[in-house]
N, C-alpha and C positions, 0 to 999 in steps of 0.2 A: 858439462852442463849446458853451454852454449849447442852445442852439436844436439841435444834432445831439444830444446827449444826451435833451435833451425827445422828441426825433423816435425814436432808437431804444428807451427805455424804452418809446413806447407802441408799436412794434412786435413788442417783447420779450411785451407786456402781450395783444397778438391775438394773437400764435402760442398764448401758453398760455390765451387762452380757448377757439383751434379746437383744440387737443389735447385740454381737456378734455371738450368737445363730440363726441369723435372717441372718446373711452373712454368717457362715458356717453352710449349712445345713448339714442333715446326708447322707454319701455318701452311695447306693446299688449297690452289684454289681452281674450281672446276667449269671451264667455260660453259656457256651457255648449248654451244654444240655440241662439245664432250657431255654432255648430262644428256640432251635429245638422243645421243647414238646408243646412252645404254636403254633405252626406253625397246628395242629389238625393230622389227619389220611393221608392229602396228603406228609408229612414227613415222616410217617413209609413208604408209596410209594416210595418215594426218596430213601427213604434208603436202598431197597431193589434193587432199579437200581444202586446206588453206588457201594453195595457188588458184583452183578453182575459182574459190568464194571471190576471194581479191579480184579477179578478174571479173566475173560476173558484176562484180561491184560497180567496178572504175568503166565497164562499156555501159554498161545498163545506168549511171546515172550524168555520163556524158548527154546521151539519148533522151533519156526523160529530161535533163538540163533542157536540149534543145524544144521539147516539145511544148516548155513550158514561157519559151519565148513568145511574147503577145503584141503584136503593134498596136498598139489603142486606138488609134486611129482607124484601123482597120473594117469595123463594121458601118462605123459612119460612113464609109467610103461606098461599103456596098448598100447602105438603104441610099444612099442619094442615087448612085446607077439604077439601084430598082426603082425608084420612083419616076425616076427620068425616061424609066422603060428602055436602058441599056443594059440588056441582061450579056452582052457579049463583051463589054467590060468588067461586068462583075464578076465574070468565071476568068476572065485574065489576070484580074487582080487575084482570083485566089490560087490558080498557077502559078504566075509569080514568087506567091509566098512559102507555101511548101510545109506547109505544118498541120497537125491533126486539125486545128480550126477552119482553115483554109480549104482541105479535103473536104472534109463534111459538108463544110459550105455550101460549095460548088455543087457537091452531089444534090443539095436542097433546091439551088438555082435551077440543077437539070429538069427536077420534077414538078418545076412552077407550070400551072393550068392545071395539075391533077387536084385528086381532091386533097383537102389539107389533111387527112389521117396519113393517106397514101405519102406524104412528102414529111409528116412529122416519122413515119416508120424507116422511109429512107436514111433521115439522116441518125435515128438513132440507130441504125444498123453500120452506119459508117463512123458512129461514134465507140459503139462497143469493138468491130475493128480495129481502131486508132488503139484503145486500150489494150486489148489481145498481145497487140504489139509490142506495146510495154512494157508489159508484163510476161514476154518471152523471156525466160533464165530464172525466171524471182523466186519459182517455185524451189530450185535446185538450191538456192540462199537455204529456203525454210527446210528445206532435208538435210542440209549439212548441218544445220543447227540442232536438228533433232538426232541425228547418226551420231555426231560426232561423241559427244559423250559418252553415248553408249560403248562406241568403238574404241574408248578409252577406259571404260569397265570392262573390256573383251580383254584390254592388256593388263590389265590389275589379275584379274581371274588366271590367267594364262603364266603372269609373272608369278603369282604366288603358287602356282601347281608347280611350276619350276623348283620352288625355295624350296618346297617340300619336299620333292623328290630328289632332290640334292641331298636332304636330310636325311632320309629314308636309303640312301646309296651311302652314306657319309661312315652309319652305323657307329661306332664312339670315336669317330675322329671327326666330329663335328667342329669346322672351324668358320666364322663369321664371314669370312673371305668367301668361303662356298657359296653362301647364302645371299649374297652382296646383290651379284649380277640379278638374281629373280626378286628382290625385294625394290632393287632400282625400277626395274621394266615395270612393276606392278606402279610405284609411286610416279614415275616421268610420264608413262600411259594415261592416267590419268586424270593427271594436271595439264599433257597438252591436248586430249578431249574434250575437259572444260576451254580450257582457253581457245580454238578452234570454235565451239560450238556457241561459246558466248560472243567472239566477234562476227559469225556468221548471222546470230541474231539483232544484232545490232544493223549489221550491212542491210539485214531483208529489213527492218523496220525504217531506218531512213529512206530505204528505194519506196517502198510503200508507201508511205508518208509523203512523197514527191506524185509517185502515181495518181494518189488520190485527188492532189492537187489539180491536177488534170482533169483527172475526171469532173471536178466541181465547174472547172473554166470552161467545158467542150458543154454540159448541162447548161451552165447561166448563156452561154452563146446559141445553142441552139434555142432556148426558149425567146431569147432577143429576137433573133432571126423569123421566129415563127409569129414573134409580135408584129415582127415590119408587117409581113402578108396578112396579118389580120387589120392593117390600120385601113379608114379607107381614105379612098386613091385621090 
């Protein structure tokens, strides 16, 4: 009697170690670069427009950082040499300075005694310039932003002809493992084209947003400027 007691207690004692064996499975956990690699070749793609964008980012708004540097004191500087009729101080002073303002400037100073259309044309010509410059790379921002996703619908499309044709080779030994690899590449594709495409939008609108900034300070300066030569003398 003891000896069947001993015997179902410990059978009592397996079922509830495989039940709880049965509620806690074993958890895996899949890093974040393990998950990119199943994503196939359109991921190293991605990845190469990422490093792109990042970089276009970080030089191009070092650049505009700089351009958006303004000594205040600056143009006071130069109506008092123009009025004093030292115009060979005021083109020193804007060598000196080295910025889209200070360019323009100069080029305006060049053209004093012509007529004021002729010197309001120059320095808008040196002001649209200044900006050209600025806006070197910005474009390749708005392309990545607009590819990327796409190029991540290219891996969706691509992964799922995969899953299919695994399936279609499989014929009744369809097993979910088969199918794994082309439903991964279709979903990782995806998610890192949005995400790709959504930080390259973001980068091109804050560089933009800075550019324009520019733009508004090199406008209110030059129309300053064209004030001074209109006061009179």
């Amino acid at each position: 009697m003891n000896l069947l007691q001993i015997q179902q207690a410990a059978n009592d004692l397996g079922a509830a170690a495989t039940a709880e064996a049965v509620a806690q499975p074993t958890e895996f956990k899949l890093s974040i670069l393990e998950l990119a690699t199943k994503g196939g070749w359109i991921m190293i793609l991605l990845a190469v427009l990422s490093i792109i964008a990042v970089y276009i980012f970080i030089e191009r708004f070092i650049t505009v950082s700089r351009a958006t540097k303004y000594d205040n004191g600056f143009m006071e500087r130069i109506r008092e040499y123009m009025k004093d009729g030292k115009l060979d101080s005021a083109k020193a002073l804007c060598r000196g300075n080295s910025t889209p303002i200070s360019r323009m400037i100069e080029k305006g100073l060049s053209r004093i005694g012509r007529p004021l259309g002729d010197i309001n044309s120059a320095i808008e010509n040196v002001g649209n310039l200044e900006v050209a410059k600025l806006e070197r790379g910005v474009s390749i921002l708005a392309m990545i932003a607009s590819a990327a996703p796409m190029i991540g619908f290219l891996g969706t499309v691509t992964g799922m002809i995969r899953a299919f044709y695994n399936m279609s080779m499989a014929g009744n030994n369809i097993d979910i493992e088969l199918l794994s690899s082309g439903i991964y590449e279709a979903m990782v594709t995806t998610v890192g084209g949005l995400i790709v495409g959504i930080v390259a939008y973001f980068f091109h609108a804050i560089i933009s947003n800075k550019i324009q900034k520019v733009v508004n300070l090199l406008e209110g300066k030059a129309t300053e400027f064209m004030d001074v030569l209109n006061e009179p003398a």
